[in-house]
VMD Tcl script that draws the C-alpha trace (Angstrom):
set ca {
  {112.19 -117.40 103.05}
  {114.74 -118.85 100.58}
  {115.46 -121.85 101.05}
  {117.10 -125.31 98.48}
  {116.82 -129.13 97.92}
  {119.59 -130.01 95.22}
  {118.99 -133.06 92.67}
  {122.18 -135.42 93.04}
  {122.87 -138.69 91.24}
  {125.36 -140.29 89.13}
  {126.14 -139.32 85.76}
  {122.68 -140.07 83.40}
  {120.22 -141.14 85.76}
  {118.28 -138.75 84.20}
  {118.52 -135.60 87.13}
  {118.49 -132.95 83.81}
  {115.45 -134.53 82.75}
  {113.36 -134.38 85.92}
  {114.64 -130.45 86.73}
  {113.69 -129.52 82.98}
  {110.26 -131.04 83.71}
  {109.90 -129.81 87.36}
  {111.06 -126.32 86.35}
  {111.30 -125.47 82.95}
  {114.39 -124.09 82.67}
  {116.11 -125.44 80.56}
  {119.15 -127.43 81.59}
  {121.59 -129.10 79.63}
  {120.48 -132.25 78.26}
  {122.42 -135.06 76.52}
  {124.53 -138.45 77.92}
  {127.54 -136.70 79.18}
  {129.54 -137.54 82.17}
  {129.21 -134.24 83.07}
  {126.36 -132.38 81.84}
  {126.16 -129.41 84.21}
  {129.64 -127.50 85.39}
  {127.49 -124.84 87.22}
  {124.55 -125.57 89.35}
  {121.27 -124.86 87.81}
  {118.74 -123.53 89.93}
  {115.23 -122.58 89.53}
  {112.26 -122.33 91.07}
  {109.03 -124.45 91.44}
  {105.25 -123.65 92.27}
  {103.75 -125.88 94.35}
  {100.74 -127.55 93.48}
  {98.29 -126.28 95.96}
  {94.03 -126.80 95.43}
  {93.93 -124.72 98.61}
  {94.26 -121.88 96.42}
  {91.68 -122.51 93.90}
  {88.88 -123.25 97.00}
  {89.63 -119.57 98.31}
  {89.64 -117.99 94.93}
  {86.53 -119.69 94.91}
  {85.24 -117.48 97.68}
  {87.15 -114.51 97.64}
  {87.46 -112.17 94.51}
  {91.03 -111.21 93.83}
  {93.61 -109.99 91.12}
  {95.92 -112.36 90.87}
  {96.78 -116.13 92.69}
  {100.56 -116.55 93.96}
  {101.59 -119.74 94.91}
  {104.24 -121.17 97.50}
  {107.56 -122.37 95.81}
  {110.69 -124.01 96.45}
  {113.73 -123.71 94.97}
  {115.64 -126.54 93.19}
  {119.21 -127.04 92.64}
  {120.24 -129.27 90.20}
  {123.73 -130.29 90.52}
  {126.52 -132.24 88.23}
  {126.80 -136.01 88.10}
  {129.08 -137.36 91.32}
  {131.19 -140.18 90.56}
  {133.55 -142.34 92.89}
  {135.95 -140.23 93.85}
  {133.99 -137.20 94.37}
  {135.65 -136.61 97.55}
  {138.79 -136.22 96.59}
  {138.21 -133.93 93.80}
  {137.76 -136.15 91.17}
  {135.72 -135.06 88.02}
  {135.47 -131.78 90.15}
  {134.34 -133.26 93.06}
  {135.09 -130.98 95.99}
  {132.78 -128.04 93.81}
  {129.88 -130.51 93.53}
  {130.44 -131.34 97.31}
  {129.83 -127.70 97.98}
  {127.12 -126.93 95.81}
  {125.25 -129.89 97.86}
  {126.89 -128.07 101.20}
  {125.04 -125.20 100.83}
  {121.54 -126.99 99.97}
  {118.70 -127.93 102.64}
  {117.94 -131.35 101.88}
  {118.91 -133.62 98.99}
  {116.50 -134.95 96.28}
  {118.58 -138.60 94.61}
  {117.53 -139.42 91.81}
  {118.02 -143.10 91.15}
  {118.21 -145.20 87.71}
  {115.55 -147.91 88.21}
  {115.33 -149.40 85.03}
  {117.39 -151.03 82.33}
  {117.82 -150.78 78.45}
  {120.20 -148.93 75.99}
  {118.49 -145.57 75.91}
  {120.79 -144.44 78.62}
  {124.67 -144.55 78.39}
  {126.05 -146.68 81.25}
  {128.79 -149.47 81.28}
  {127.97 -151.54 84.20}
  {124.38 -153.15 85.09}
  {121.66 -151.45 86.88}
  {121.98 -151.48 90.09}
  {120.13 -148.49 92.34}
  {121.65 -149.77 95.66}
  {124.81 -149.85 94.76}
  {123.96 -146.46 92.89}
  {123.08 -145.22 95.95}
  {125.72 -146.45 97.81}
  {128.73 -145.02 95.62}
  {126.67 -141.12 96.15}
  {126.34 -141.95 99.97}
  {130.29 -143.33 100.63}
  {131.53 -139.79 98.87}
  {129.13 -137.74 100.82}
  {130.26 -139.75 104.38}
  {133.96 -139.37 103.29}
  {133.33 -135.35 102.15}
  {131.68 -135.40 105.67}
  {134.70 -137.00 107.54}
  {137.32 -134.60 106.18}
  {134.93 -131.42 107.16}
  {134.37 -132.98 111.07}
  {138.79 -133.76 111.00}
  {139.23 -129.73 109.99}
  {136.84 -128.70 112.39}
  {138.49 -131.04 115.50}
  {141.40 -129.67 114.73}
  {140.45 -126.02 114.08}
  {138.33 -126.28 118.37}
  {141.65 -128.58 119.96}
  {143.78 -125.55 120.46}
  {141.28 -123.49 122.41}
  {139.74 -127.19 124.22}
  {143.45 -127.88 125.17}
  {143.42 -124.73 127.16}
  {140.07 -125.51 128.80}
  {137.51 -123.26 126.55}
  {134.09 -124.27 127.29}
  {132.88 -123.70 123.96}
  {135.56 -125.39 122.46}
  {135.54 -128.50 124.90}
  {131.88 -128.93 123.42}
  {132.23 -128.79 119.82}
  {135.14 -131.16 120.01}
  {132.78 -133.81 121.93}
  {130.21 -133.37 119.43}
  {132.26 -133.22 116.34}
  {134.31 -135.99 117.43}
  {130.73 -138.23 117.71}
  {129.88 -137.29 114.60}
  {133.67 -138.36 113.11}
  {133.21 -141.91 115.32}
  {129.74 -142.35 113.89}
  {130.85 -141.97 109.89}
  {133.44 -144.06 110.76}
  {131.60 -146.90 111.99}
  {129.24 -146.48 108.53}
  {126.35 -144.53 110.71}
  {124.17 -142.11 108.62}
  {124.56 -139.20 110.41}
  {120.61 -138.01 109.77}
  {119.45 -141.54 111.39}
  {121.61 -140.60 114.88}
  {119.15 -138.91 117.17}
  {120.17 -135.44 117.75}
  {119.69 -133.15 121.01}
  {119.13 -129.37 119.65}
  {122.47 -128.38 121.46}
  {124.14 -130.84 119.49}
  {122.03 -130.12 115.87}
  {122.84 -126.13 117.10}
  {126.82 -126.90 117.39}
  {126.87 -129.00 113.92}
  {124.88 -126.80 111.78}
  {127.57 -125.02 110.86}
  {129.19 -127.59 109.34}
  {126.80 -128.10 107.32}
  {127.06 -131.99 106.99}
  {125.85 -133.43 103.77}
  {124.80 -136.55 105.78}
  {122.80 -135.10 108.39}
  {120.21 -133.31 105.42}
  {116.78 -135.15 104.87}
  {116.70 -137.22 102.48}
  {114.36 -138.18 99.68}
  {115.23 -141.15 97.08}
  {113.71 -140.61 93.92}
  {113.41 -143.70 91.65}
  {113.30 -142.85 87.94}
  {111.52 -145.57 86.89}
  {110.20 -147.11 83.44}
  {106.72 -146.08 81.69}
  {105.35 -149.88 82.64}
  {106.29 -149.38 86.12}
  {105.08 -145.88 87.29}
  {103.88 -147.45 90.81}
  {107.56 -148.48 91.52}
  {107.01 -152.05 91.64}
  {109.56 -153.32 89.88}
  {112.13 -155.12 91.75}
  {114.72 -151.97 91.35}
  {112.16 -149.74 92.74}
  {111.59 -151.66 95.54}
  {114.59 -151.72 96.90}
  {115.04 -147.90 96.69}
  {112.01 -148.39 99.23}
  {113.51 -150.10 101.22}
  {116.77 -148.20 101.96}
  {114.95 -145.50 102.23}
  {112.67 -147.19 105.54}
  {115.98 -148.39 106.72}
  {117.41 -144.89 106.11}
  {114.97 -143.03 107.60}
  {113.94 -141.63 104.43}
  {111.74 -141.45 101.80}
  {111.18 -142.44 98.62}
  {108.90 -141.66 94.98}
  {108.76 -143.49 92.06}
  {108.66 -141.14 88.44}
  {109.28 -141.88 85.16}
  {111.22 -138.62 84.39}
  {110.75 -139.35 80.39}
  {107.09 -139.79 80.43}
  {106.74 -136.58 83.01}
  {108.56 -134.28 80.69}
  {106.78 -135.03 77.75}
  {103.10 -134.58 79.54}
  {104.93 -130.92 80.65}
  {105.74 -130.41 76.82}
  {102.13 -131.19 75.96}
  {98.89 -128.38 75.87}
  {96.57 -129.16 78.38}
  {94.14 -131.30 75.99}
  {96.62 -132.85 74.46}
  {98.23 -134.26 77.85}
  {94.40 -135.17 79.17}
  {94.27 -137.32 77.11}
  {97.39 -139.09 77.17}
  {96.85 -139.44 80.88}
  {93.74 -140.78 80.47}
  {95.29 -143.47 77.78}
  {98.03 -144.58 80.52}
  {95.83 -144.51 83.52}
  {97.43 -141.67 85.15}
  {95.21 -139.47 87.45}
  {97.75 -136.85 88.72}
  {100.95 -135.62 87.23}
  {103.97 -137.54 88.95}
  {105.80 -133.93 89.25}
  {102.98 -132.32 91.05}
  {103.41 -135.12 93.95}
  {107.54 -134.79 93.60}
  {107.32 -131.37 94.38}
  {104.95 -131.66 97.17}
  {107.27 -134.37 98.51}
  {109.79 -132.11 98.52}
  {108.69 -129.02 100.11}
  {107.58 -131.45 103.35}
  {110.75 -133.09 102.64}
  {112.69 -129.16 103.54}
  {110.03 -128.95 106.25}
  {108.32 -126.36 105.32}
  {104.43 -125.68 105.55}
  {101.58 -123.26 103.89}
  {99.89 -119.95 105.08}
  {97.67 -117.79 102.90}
  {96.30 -114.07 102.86}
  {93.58 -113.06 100.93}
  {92.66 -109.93 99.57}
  {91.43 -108.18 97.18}
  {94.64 -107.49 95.24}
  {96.10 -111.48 95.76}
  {95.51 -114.00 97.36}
  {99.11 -115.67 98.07}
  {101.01 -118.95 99.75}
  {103.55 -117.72 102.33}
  {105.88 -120.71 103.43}
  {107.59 -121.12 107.03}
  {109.35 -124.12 108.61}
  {106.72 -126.55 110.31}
  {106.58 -124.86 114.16}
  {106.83 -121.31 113.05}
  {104.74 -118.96 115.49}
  {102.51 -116.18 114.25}
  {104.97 -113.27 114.95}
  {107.49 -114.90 112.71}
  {105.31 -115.60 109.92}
  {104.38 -112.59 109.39}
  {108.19 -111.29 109.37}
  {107.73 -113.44 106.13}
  {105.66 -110.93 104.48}
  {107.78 -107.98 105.81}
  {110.16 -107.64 108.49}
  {108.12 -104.85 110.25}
  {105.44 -106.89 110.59}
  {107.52 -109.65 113.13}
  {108.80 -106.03 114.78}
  {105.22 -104.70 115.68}
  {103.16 -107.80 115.50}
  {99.89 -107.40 117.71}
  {97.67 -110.05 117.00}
  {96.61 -112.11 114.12}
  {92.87 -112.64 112.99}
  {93.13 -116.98 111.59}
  {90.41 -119.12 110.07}
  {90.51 -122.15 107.93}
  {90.48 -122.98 104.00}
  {87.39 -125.27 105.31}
  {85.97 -122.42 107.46}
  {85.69 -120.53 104.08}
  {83.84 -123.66 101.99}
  {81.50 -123.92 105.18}
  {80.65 -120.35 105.49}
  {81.52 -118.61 102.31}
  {82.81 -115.11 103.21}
  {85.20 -113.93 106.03}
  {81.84 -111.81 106.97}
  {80.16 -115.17 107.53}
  {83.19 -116.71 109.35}
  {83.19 -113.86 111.81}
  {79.34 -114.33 112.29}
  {79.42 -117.99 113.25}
  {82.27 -117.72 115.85}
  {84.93 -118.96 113.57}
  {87.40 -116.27 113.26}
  {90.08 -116.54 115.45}
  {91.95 -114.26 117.50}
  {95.61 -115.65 118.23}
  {98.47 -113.95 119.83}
  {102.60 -113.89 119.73}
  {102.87 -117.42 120.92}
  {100.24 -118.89 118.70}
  {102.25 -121.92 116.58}
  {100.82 -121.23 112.83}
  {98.96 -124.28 111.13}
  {99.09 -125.70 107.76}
  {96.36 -124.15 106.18}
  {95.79 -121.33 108.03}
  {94.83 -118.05 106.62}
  {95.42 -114.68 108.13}
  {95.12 -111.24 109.04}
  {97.87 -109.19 110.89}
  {97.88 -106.49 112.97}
  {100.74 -104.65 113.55}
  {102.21 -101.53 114.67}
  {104.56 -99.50 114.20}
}
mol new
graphics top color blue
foreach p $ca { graphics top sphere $p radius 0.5 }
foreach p [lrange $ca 0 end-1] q [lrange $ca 1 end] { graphics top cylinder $p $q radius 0.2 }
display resetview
């Protein structure tokens, strides 16, 4: 399944820095206003010891990981919405993401080029005001585009113009659109729209390299608008994580080890965001691979294997699950299947993070 959480921010809050270091592939770098034209996008493993306790187990050719794909995309500025610094593309690139990773500047100094003070709420609050106002003009076209038809008594249309025209009241009166709660007829009608403020949110504070808890008093408020938000929120020093990415393995060991840090800040970013996009892990394990398949949280067994291949959703049967821990206990499938443990589910089974599997199918 494809799906995308884009990187926004203003202009050198260091978004380049954290995709280069998440992903490797080399975006532009430098203190330009705007650094990226086109969107870069790439694609991220995700950190997973899962895999490494079944390879323990189970003899195999190769180890594929789940990934998500990152977007990063140019620098907003005030105005965004009204196609300044080429605004209305940036909007769209964001559009046609699944959730939205902001990266916030949450610490001072010269290193980065920037006029005014730092100040991550009101950072955040410039981004926000030009994604509500993008918002407002896409909910206006669409009441407009449904009146006709509602005028002349349309069902259909008599709905979408209730729901869009709550959504249009709710910007209005400053209302994050992703805090509202939702009925699935309504999230069904407005998915289309694809509303910038109705996509999960995660508020990433790049912070300095004597602050990598997020402590500082910048930080901290990040934390807070995210709980108020319904959001949430990660504190990285994007400098310090690309150069331990730049390092050999020994080399970066050891500089860990000299700054106290016990796990690399990316590793948890990119966990963060894969739950942020919803998504959870199933594995099969062969001989040939043992692989990470990813579905949306509430996926059911038929439609996770469509993952694999599309056949497989078509003539599902039955699939055979047991658990990463059922393997450490047990120590082959063999053993798993002796003690009771293998489990036989059927089309409505809901999958579980974790699970691994074996489908049957026919044709």
């Amino acid at each position: 399944m494809s799906v995308a959480c884009g990187i926004v921010g203003l202009p050198n809050v260091g978004k380049s820095t954290l995709f280069n270091a998440l992903t490797a592939a080399g975006a532009q770098e430098g203190n330009f206003p705007f650094c990226t034209i086109e969107p870069n996008v790439a694609v991220a493993a995700v950190p997973d010891p899962n895999l490494e306790r079944i390879h323990e187990h189970i003899t195999t050719d190769k180890v594929i990981p789940a990934s998500v794909k990152i977007v990063d995309i140019a620098g907003l500025i005030a105005g965004a919405s009204k196609g300044e610094g080429l605004g209305n593309k940036f909007l769209s690139n964001i559009k046609e993401t699944d959730a939205i990773m902001h990266v916030v500047r949450c610490f001072g100094g010269s290193k980065v080029v920037r006029e005014d003070p730092v100040d991550p709420i009101k950072d955040i609050e410039v981004i926000e005001l030009e994604l509500a106002l993008a918002d407002l003009d896409t909910v206006d076209r669409a009441i407009e585009r449904v009146s006709k038809k509602a005028r002349s008594g349309d069902k259909d249309s008599l709905e979408m113009k209730e729901v869009y025209t709550k959504a249009k009241e709710l910007i209005e009166a400053e209302e994050i659109l992703r805090t509202h709660e939702w009925s699935d007829r309504e999230r069904e009608l407005l998915k289309p729209l694809c509303l910038m403020t109705t996509k999960r949110m995660l508020y990433v504070a790049n912070v300095a390299d004597d602050d990598l808890q997020g402590a500082s008093d910048f930080a901290q408020a990040v934390a807070k608008r995210a709980a108020e938000t319904g959001s949430e929120w990660i504190p990285i020093c994007g400098d310090i994580e690309s150069e331990l990415r730049n390092m050999d393995e020994g080399d970066r060991e050891v500089f860990m080890e000299d700054l106290g840090i016990t796990e690399l800040g990316l590793d948890r970013l990119i966990q963060a965001t894969y739950k942020l996009l919803g998504l959870q892990t199933y594995y099969t394990a062969g001989e040939k691979e043992i692989r990470a398949w990813t579905v949306p949280a509430g996926t059911k067994a038929p439609q996770a294997a469509g993952v694999i291949h599309t056949d497989f959703e078509k003539g599902f049967i039955r699939a055979e699950v047991y658990s990463v821990p059922d393997l450490s206990e047990h120590g082959t499938e063999a053993s798993i299947r002796a003690a009771g443990r293998l489990r036989t589910e059927g089309r409505d089974y809901v999958m579980q993070e974790g699970d691994v599997c074996h489908f049957l199918v026919g044709k």
